[in-house]
C-alpha positions, 0 to 999 in steps of 0.5 A, spaced: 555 909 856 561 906 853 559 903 846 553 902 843 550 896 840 553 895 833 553 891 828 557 892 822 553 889 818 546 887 817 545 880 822 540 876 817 539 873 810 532 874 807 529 868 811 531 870 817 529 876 816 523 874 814 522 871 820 524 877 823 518 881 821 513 876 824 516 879 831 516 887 828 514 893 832 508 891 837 505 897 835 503 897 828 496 896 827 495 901 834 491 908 831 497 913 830 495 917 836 495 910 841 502 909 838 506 916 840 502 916 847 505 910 847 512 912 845 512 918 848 511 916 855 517 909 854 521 916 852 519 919 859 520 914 863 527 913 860 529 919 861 527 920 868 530 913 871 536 912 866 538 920 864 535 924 870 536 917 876 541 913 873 546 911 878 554 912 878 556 905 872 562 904 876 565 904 884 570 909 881 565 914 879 560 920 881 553 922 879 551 929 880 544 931 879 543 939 879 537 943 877 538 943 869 545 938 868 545 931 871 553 929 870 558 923 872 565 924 873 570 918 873 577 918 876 580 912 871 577 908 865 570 910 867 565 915 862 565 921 864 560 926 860 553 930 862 547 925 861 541 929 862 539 937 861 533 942 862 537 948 859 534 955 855 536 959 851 538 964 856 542 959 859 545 954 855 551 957 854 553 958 861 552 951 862 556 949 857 561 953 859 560 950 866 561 943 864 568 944 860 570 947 866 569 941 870 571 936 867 577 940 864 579 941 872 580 933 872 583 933 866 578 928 863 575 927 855 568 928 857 561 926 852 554 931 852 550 926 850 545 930 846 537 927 844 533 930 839 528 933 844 532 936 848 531 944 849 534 949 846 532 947 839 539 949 838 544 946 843 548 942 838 550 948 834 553 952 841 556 945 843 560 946 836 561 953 838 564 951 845 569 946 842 566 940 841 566 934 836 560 931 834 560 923 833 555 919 829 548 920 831 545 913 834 538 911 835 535 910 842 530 904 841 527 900 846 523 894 847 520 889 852 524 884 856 518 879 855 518 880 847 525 877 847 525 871 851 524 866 846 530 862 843 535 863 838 537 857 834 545 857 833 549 854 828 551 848 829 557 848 833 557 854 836 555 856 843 554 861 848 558 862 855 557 867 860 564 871 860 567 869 867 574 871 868 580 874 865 581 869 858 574 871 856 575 877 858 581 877 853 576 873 847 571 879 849 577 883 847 578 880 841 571 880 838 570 886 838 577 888 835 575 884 829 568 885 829 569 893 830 576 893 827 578 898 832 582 898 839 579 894 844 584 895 850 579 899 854 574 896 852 578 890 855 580 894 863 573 896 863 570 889 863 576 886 867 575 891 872 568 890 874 570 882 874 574 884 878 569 888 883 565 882 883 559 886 881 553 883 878 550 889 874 554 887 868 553 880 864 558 879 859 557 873 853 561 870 848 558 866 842 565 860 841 565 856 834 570 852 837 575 854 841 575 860 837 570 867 839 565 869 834 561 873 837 561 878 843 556 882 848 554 885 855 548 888 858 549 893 864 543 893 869 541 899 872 539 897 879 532 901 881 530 902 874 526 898 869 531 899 865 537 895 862 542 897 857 545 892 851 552 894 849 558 892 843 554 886 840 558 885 834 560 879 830 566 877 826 565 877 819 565 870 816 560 868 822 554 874 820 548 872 817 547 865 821 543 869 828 548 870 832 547 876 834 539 876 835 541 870 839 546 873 844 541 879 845 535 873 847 540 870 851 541 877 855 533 877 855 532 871 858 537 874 865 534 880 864 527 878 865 530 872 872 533 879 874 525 882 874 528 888 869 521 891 863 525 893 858 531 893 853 535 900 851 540 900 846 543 906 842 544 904 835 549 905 829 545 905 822 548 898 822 543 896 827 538 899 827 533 896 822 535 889 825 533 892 831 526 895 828 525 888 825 525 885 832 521 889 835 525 895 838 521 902 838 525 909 836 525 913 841 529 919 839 535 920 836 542 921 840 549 924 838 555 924 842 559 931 843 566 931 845 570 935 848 577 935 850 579 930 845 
């Protein structure tokens, strides 16, 4: 729920991309209809386990699940925002309303997270109208864990390490200020509070060429779910383009599948998106974040 999976250029020369489309989306040469049921009901089931029964993604934070808004409140660095909706025009705007109250009262930035089939049709105008700051849009893609399993070759001298403690941390933080150019600082206490915690849902890895990090991700597990969410891939710029970055999600893929998880779920810039699609990632839909309280 933090970052998406980005990259901040395309991840590829030609022969590699080449070679990405001989793994292209598992549905080309299915009948049309075959491929929207297909996608229509991976769209369903995303909804129902990761927006309708996704549990909290920290110790420190709280789903609320009503009839028409699901939620999640945090009380330090966690996401806060609203992650599902059923709403009509009749109640959207009372909703809403509801929402700014609520996490107005605890003081707290908090994200509507806003797919393009969600009702009513009109329901990014009147969270503009509310306040809210809309931010990039992204495309929801998935794919199956087993289709990315396979192995990646790795430039020579670069290896993947899984992030373990508060110097990789640190090198984590790095990457991401470079690669992103923006502030890593939550980025850093996120991943080191959950190191901390002792969790397992999340897994974290470094590409290093050397002693120097060039690359960076984390995958978060949705326990209960078939799903789980790969997050912040990005590489440093003088290291794109030599396979890093589909490397990192094979190797998230690989504990994904040891762990008996289905499918790999990202929000994707318009950066990462084509790279994707050419791996074999299906959109879903699109997504936009609204903020408020900024």
């Amino acid at each position: 729920m933090e970052h998406s999976e980005a990259h901040p250029a395309p991840d590829g020369d030609p022969r590699e991309r080449a070679a990405d489309r001989a793994h292209d989306d598992p549905t080309r040469g299915t009948p049309a209809s075959q491929d929207a049921a297909r996608r229509e009901a991976l769209r369903a089931e995303f909804d129902r386990q990761l927006r309708q029964g996704v549990p909290p993604d920290g110790a420190d934070s709280r789903v609320e699940r009503m009839a028409d808004i699901v939620r999640q409140t945090s009380t330090t660095d966690g996401w806060n925002g609203v992650l599902w909706s059923r709403l009509t025009p009749e109640t959207a705007d009372a909703a809403i309303a509801e929402q700014v109250r609520h996490f107005g009262a605890a003081g707290v930035e908090f994200e509507w997270k806003l797919y393009d089939y969600d009702e009513p049709a009109d329901l990014g105008k009147r969270l503009l109208a509310a306040g809210f700051v809309p931010e990039p849009a992204e495309a929801l893609m998935v794919t199956e864990v087993e289709r990315m399993t396979g192995d990646v070759p790795l430039p020579e001298g670069v290896t993947l390490r899984p992030v373990r403690d508060a110097a990789d941390v640190g090198l984590m933080a790095d990457v991401h200020a470079r690669a992103f150019g923006t502030d890593a600082t939550r980025l850093h206490h996120r991943i080191a509070e959950q190191l901390a915690d002792g969790t397992d849902t999340m897994v974290a890895v470094l590409a290093m060429a050397g002693d120097e990090p060039v690359c960076a991700a984390r995958m978060e597990c949705y326990p209960g779910t078939d799903f789980v969410g790969l997050w912040g891939g990005g590489t440093v710029a003088a290291w794109r383009g030599r396979g890093i970055y589909r490397a990192l999600i094979a190797y998230r893929a690989r504990v994904a599948a040891e762990r008996g998880y289905r499918y790999l779920q990202v929000d994707a810039s318009d950066d990462s998106r084509p790279i994707l699609h050419r791996l074999g990632f299906a959109q879903l839909a699109t997504t936009k974040p609204y903020v408020h309280g900024a």
